[in-house]
Residue frames as a rotation matrix with the C-alpha (Angstrom) as fourth column:
UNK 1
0.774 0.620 -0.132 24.88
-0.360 0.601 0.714 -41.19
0.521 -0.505 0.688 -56.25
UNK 2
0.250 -0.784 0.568 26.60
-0.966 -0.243 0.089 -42.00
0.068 -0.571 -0.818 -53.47
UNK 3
-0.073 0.082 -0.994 28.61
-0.440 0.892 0.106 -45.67
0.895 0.445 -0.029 -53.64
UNK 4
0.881 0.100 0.463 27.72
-0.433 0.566 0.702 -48.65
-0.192 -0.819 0.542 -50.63
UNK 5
-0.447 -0.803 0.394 29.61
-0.887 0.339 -0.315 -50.16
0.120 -0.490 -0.864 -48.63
UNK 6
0.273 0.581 -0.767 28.72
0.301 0.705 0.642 -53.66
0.914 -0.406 0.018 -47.70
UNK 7
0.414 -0.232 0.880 28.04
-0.910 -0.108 0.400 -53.76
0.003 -0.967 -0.256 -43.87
UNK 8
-0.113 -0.979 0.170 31.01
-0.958 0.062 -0.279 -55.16
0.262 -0.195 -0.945 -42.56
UNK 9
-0.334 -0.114 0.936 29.16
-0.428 0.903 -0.043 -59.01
-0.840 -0.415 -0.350 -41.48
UNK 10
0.801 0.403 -0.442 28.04
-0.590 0.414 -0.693 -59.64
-0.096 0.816 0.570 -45.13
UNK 11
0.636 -0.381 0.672 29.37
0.556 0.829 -0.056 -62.97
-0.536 0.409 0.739 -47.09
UNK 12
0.240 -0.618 -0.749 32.70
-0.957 -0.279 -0.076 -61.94
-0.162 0.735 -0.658 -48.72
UNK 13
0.834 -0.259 -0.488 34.37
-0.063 0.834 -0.549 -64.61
0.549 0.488 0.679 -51.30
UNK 14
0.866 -0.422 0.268 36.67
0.103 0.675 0.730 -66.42
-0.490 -0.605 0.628 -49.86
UNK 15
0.586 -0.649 -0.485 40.06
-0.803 -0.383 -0.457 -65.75
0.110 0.657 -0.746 -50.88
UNK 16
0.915 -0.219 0.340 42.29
-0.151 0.595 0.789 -68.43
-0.375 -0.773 0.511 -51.47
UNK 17
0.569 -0.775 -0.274 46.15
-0.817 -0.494 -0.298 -68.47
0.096 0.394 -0.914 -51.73
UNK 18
0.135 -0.610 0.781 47.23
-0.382 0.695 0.609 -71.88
-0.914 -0.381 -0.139 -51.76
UNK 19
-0.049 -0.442 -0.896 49.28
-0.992 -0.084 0.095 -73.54
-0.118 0.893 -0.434 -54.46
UNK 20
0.768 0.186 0.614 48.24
-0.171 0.982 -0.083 -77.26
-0.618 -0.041 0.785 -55.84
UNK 21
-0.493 -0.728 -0.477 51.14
-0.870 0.409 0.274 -79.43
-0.004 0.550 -0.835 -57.09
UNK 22
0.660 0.489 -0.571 50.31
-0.733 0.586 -0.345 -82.15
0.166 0.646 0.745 -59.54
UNK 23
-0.374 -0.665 0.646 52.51
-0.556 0.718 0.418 -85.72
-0.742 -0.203 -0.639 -58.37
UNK 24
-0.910 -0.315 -0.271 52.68
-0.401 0.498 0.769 -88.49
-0.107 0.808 -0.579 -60.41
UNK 25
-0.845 0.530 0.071 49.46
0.535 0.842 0.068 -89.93
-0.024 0.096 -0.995 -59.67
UNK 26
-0.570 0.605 -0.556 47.13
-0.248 -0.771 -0.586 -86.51
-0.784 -0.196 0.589 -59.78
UNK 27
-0.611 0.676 -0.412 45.45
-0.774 -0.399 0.492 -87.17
0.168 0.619 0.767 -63.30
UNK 28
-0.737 0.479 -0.477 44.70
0.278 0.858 0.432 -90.64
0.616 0.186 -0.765 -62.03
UNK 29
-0.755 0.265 -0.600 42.51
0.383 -0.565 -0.731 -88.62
-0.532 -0.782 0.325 -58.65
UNK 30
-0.735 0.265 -0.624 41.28
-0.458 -0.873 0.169 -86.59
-0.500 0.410 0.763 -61.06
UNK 31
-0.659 0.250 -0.709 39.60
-0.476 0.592 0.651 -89.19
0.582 0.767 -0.271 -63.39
UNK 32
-0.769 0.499 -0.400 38.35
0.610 0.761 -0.223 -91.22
0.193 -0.415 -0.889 -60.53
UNK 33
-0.394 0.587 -0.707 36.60
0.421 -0.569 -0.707 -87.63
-0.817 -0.576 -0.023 -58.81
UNK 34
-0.786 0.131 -0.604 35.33
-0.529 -0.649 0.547 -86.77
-0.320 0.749 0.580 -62.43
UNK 35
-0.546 0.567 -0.616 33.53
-0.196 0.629 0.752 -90.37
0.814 0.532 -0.232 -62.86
UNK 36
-0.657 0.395 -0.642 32.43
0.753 0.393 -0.528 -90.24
0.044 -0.830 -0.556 -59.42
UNK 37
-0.624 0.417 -0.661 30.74
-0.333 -0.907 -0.257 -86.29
-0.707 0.060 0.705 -59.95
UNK 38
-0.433 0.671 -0.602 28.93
-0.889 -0.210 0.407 -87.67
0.147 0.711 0.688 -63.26
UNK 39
-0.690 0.345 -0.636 27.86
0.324 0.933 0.155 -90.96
0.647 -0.099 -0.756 -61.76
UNK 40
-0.499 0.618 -0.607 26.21
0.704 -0.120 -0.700 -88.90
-0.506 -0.777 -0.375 -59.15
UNK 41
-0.609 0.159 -0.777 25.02
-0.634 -0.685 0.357 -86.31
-0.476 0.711 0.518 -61.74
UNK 42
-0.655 0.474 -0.589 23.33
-0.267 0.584 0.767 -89.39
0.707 0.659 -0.257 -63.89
UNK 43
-0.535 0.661 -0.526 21.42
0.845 0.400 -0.356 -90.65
-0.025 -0.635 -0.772 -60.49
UNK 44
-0.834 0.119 -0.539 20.21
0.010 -0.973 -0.230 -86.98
-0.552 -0.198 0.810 -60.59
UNK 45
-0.670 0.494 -0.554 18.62
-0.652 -0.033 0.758 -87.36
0.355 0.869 0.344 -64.25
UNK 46
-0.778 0.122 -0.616 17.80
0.214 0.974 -0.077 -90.94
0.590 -0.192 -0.784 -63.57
UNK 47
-0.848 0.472 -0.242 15.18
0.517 0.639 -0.570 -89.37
-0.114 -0.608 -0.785 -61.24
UNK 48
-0.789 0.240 -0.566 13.93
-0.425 -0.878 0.220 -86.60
-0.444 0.414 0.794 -63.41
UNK 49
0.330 0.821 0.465 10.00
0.434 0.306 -0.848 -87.69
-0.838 0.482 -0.255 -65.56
UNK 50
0.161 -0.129 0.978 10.16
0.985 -0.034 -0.167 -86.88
0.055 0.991 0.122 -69.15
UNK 51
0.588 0.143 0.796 8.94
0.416 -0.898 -0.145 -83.19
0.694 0.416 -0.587 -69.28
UNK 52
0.683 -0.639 -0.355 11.62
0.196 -0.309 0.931 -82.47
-0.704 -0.705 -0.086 -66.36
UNK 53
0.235 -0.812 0.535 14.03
0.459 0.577 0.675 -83.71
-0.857 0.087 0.508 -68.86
UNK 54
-0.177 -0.146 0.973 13.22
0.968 -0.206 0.146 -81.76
0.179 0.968 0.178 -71.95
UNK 55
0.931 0.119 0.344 12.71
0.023 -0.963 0.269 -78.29
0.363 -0.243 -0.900 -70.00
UNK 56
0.352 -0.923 -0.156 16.71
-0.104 -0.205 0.973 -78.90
-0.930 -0.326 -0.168 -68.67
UNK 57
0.107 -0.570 0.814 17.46
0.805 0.531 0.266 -79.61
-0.584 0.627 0.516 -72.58
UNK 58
0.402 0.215 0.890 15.83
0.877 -0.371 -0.306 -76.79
0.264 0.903 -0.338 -73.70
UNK 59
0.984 -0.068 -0.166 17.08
0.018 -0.883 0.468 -74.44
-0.179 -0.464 -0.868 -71.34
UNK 60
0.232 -0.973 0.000 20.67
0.081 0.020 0.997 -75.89
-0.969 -0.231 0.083 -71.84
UNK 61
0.002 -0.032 0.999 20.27
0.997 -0.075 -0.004 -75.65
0.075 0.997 0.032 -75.70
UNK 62
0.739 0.609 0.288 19.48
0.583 -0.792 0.179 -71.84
0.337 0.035 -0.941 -74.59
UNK 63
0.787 -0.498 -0.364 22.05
0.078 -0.506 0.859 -71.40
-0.612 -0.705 -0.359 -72.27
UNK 64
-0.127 -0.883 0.451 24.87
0.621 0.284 0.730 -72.47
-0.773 0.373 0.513 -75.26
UNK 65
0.106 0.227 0.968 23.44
0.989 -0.124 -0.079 -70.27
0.102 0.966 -0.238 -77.65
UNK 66
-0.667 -0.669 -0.330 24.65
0.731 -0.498 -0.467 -67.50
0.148 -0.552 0.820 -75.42
């Protein structure tokens, strides 16, 4: 079987080749954009109904059990 090519305007991943340096204040950045991601992540839940809520538990109970 012969192998495809993608045609040439498909989505390729991004490639990226920059280098991040950590300064003195980077884990404090970090922390703030970590409690800001799960504060918006809890407003998420927060608008889920019960059986929403136990069909994302069970699937994530699924998803860890590999």
């Amino acid at each position: 079987m012969e192998e495809k090519n993608p045609h040439p305007n498909q989505y390729k991943e991004p490639h990226f080749t920059c280098e991040i340096h950590y300064g003195p204040d980077s884990d404090k950045y970090i922390r703030e954009y970590q409690q800001m991601k799960a504060a918006s992540f809890r407003e998420q839940l927060e608008k889920f109904n019960r059986q929403e809520l136990l069909k994302l538990r069970t699937m994530l109970e699924e998803y860890h059990k590999g």
